[in-house]
C-alpha positions in Angstrom: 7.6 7.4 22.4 7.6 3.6 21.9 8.0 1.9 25.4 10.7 -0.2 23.7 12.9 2.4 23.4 11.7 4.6 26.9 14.2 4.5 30.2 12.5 4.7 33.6 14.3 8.1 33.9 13.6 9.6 31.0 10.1 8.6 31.0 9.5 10.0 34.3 11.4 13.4 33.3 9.1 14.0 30.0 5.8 12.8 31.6 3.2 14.8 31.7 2.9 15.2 35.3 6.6 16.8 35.6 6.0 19.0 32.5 2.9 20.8 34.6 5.2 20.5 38.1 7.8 22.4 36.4 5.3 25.0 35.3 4.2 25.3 38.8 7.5 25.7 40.2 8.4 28.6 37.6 4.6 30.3 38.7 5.4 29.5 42.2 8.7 31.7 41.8 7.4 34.2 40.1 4.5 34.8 42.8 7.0 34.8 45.5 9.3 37.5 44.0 6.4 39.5 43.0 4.9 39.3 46.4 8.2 40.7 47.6 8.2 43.1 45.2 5.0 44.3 46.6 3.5 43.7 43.2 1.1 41.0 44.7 0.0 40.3 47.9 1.9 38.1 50.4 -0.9 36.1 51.5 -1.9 35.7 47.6 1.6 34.9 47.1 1.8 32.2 50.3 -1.8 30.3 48.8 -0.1 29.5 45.4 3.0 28.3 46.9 0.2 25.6 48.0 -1.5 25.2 44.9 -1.6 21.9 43.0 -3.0 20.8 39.4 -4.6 17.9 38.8 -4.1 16.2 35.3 -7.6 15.5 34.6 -8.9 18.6 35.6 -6.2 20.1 33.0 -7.6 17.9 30.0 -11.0 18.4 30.5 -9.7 22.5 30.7 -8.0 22.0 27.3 -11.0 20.7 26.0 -12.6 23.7 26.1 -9.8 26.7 25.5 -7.5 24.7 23.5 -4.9 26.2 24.7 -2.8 23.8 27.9 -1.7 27.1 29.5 -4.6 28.1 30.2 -6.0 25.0 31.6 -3.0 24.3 33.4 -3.2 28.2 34.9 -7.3 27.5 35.7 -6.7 23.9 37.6 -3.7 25.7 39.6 -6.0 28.8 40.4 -9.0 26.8 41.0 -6.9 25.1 44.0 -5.8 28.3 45.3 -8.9 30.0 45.6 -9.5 33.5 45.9 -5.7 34.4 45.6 -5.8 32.4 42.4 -6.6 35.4 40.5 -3.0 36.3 41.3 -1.5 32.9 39.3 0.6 34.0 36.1 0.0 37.7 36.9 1.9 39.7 34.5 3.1 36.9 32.3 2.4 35.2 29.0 2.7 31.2 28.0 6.4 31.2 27.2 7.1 32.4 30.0 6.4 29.5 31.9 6.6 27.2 28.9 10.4 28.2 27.7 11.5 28.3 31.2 10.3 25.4 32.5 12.0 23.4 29.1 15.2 24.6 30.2 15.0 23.3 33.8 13.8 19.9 32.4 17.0 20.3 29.4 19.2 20.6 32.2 18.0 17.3 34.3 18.1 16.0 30.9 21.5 16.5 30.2 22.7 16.0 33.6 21.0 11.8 32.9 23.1 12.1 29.4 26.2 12.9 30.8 26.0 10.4 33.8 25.3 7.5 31.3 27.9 8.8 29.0 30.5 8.6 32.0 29.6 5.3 32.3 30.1 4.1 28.7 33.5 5.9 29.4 34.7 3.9 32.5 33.7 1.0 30.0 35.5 1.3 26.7 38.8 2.4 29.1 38.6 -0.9 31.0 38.3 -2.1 27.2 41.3 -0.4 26.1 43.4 -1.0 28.9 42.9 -4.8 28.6 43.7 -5.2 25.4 46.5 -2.3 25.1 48.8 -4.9 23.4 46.6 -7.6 21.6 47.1 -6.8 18.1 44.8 -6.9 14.9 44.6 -5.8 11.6 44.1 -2.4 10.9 41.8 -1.5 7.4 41.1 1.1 5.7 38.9 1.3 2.8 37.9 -2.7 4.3 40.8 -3.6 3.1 44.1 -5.2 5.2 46.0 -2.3 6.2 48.9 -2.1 8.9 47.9 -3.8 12.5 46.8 -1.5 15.9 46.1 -2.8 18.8 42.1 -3.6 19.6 42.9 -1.3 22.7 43.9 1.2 20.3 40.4 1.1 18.3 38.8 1.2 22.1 40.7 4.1 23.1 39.4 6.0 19.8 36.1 5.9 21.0 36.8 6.7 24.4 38.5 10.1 23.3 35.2 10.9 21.4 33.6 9.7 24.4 35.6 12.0 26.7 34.3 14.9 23.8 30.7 13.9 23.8 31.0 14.4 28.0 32.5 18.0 27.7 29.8 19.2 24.7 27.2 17.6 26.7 28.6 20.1 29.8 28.7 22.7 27.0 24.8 22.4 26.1 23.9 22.5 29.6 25.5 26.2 29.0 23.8 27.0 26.6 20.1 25.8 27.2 20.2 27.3 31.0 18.6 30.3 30.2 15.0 31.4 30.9 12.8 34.5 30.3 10.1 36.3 31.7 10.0 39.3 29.3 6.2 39.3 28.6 4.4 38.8 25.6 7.2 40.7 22.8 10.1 40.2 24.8 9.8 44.2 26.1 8.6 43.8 29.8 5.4 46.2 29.7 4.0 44.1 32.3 6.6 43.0 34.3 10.1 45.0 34.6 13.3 43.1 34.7 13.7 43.0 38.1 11.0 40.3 38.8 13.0 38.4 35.9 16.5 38.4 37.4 15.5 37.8 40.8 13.0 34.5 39.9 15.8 33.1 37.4 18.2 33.3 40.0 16.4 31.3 42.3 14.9 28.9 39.4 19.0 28.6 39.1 18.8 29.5 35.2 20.4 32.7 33.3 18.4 35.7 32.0 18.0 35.7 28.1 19.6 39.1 27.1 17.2 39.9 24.5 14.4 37.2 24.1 11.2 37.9 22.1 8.0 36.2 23.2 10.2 32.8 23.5 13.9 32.0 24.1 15.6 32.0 20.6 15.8 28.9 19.0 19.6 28.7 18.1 19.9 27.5 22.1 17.7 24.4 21.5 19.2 23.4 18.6 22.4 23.7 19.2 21.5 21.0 22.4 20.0 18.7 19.8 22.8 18.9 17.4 25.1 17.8 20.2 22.6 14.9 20.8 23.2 14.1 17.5 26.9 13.8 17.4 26.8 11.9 20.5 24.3 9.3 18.4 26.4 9.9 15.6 29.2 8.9 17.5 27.6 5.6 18.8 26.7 4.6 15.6 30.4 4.4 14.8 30.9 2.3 17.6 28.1 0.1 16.6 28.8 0.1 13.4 32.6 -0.8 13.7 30.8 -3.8 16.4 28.8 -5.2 13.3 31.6 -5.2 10.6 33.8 -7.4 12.9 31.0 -9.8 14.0 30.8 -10.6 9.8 31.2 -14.4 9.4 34.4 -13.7 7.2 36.1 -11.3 10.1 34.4 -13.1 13.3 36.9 -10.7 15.9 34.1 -9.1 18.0 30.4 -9.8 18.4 28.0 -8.5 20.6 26.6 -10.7 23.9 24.2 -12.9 23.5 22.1 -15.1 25.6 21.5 -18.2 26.7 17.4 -18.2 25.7 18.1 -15.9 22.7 17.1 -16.5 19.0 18.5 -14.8 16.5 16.4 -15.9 13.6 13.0 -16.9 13.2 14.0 -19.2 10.6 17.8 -19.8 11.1 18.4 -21.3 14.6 22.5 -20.9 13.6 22.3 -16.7 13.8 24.0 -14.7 16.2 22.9 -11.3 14.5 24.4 -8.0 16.3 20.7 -6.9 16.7 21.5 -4.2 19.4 24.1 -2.3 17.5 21.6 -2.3 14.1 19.1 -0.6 16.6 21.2 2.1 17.5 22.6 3.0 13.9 18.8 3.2 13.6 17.6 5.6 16.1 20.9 7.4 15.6 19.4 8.2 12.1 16.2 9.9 13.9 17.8 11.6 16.2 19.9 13.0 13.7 16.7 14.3 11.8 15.0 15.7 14.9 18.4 18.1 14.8 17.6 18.6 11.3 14.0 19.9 12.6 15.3 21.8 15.3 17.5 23.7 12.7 13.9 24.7 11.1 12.6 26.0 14.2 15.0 29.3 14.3 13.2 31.3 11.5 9.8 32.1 13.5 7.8 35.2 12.3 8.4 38.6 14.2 8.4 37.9 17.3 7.2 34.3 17.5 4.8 32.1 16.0 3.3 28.8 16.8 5.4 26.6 13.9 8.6 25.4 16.1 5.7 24.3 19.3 4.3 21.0 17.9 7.7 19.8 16.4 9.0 20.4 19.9 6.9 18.2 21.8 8.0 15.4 19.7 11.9 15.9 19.2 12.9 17.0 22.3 11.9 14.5 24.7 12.2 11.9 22.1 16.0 13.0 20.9 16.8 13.0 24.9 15.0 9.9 25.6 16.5 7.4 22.5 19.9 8.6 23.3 19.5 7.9 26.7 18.4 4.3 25.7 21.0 3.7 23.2 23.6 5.2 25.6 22.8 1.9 28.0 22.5 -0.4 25.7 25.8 0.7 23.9 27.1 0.2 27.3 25.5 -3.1 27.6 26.8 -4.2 24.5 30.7 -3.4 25.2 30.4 -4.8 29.0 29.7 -8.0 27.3 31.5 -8.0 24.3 33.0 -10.8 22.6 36.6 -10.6 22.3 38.4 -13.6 19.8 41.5 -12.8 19.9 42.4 -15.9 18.3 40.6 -14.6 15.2 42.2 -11.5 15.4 45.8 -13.4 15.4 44.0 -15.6 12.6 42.9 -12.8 10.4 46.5 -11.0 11.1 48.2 -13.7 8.8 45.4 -14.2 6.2 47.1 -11.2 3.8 50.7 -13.0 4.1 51.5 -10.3 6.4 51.9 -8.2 3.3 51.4 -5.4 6.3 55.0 -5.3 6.0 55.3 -4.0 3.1 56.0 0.0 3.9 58.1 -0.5 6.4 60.3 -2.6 3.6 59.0 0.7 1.1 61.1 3.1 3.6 63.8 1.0 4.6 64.9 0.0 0.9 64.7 4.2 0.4 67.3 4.5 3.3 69.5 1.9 1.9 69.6 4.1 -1.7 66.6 3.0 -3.5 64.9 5.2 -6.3 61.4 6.0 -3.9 59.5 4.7 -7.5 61.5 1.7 -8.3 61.2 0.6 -4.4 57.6 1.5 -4.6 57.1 -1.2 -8.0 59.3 -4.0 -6.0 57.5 -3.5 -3.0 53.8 -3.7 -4.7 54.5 -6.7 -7.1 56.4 -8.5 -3.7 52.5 -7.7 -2.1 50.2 -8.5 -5.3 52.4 -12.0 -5.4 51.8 -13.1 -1.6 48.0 -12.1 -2.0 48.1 -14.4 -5.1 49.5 -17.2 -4.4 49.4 -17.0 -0.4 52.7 -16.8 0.3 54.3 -15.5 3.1 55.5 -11.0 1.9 58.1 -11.6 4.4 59.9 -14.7 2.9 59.1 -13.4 -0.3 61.1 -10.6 0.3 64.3 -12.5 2.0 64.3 -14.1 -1.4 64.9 -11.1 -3.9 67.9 -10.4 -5.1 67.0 -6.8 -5.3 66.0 -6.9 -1.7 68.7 -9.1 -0.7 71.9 -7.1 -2.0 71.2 -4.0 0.2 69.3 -5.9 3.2 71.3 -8.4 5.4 69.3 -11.0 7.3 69.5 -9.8 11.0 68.4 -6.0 9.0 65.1 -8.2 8.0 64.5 -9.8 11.1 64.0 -6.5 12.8 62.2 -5.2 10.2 60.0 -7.8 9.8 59.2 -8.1 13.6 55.5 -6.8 14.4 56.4 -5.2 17.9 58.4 -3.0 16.0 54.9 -1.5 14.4 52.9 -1.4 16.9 55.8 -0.1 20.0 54.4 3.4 19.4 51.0 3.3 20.3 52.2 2.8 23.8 52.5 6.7 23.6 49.1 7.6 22.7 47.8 5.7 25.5 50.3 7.6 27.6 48.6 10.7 26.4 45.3 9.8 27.7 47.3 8.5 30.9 45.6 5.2 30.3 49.0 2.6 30.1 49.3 0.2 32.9 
């Protein structure tokens, strides 16, 4: 992984040095409850709970097996002396290799969702500040009907919320480990040395595992990455449409020493939320290669192992990173409300134009025939950039079956936007 995109905590998490301390910790385990079992001997037992590795000692190992279990196993035993002979006694590499993942998962997860909380306490403190500041709503990128920017904010803080409960979800789902032998049928080891290590290891027994946990578990963890990526991308990507020179409402911080072209000393480019729209998209393929890890011949094979040292620690460790600067970005985002206002009027509030739609229906309207005044009222404004209301105070048609105090209300903007007060009530965010 690029240091550019690396956290201090994930790197220390997926380093090398806690991949082999987690392996020791699940043989440590497993000696204990063996030498309790009277399967080992205690004082065997009690010289591996002070065994180390040493990382050089494990390359130079893997040098000549090729295989890092075995070097890892040989450095361990090689520090317990005599009793080493006893080090992963009765077990096979996924033993120690699968359970050990899903300790490190779980830490994983546990940095996710902290981060994500975070990014949560900011886009609320977002919404609730600008609960009643008013812009234009689009769909298609086109002028729709006005929301509130709080409203936007408090979108993404209900996928937010979401992204915190699947993330709890995975954490489920990956906390399982196994130590069922080479096929998954204990003919070393019986189940009992299984249960009574996972339990202290703090994970769940597989119910039927073959050689390695099944598959669907990790991917199912990296798919719920990826909609949490996915779901920053739409944050980022909604960021970057409004920081457009022809919208200007939001734009991302930017400092005092900071260029934003090499060429162009006038750009502000939102260069943090076109990062994360592009590690979102390889996140969202390691998923894809998780997906392709589930199909393993018999009762395992080698083909899901390599991909696995890449997208695992990389999906955890670029979400993390884009999960703080995502927070980053919306601590210190720019908020021009004036632009918004601005940008409100620029369509000659033609935004009004259902509301007229349903009200000249309740007055006795043909639906059609209110639907054609309605739309050429709209198409005129946006032509000649005229105000829809005034437009509309002057038709006849509009006029015989509309008094004046009916149009002020109607054509008051509160009166669109008074019921979003209730879906902030939902969330128990109003103030």
């Amino acid at each position: 992984m690029s240091a550019r995109y690396t956290t201090p905590e994930m790197k220390e998490l997926w380093s090398e040095e806690a991949k082999f301390s987690s392996w020791l910790l699940v043989e440590k385990t497993v000696a204990q409850v063996q030498a309790e079992m009277g399967i080992i001997p205690k004082r065997a037992a009690q010289a591996i709970q002070r065994a180390t590795f040493k990382l050089k000692e494990i390359e130079r190992f893997e040098k000549e097996t090729n295989h890092d279990v075995i070097a890892f196993t040989r450095s361990v035993a090689k520090s317990a002396g005599p009793a080493g002979k006893f080090v992963h006694y009765g077990l096979t590499s996924y033993d120690v290799v699968d359970t050990a993942l899903a300790l490190r998962c779980v830490k994983a997860l546990t940095q996710i969702r902290a981060a994500l909380k975070d990014l949560s306490k900011t886009v609320a403190g977002l919404a609730r500040r600008y609960q009643h500041t008013p812009m234009m709503g689009r769909t298609h990128g086109m002028h729709a009907e006005p929301i509130t920017f709080g409203l936007k904010c408090l979108s993404w803080l209900s996928e937010i919320e979401r992204a915190i409960e699947r993330v709890r979800l995975a954490a489920i789902e990956i906390g399982y480990g196994k130590l069922s032998g080479t096929v998954g049928a204990y003919t070393q080891l019986g189940p009992e040395v299984e249960r009574r290590a996972l339990k202290r290891l703090k994970l769940k027994t597989e119910p039927v595992s073959t050689q390695i946990i099944p598959r669907d578990r990790h991917a199912y963890m990296l798919s719920i990455l990826a909609l949490i990526a996915s779901a920053l991308e739409r944050i980022a990507t909604e960021i970057r449409n409004l920081q457009r020179t022809e919208i200007g409402e939001l734009s991302e911080p930017f400092t005092r020493t900071q260029a934003g072209s090499s060429a162009m000393p006038h750009k502000k480019n939102p260069i943090i939320c076109e990062r994360i729209c592009s590690l979102a998209r390889v996140i969202r393929a390691y998923a894809f290669a998780a997906y392709e890890n589930i199909p393993l011949w018999h009762e395992r094979d080698l083909t899901n192992s390599a991909a696995e040292r890449i997208i695992i620690p990389e999906s955890f460790t670029l979400l993390h990173y884009c999960l703080i600067q995502m927070n980053k970005v919306l601590a210190g985002l720019v908020v021009r409300t004036d632009q918004m206002e601005k940008n409100l009027k620029l369509s000659g509030e033609t935004f009004f134009s259902q509301a007229l739609l349903l009200t000249l229906i309740n007055k006795g309207m043909n639906r059609s025939r209110a639907y054609k005044l309605v739309q050429q009222l709209s198409f005129q404004a946006a032509a000649t950039g005229s105000s829809f209301p005034e437009l509309a105070r002057s038709n006849p048609q509009v006029r015989r079956r509309l008094k004046a105090d009916e149009l002020d209300r109607l054509f008051d903007r509160t009166g669109l936007l008074k019921n979003i007060k209730a879906v902030f009530q939902r969330l128990g965010l109003t103030h």
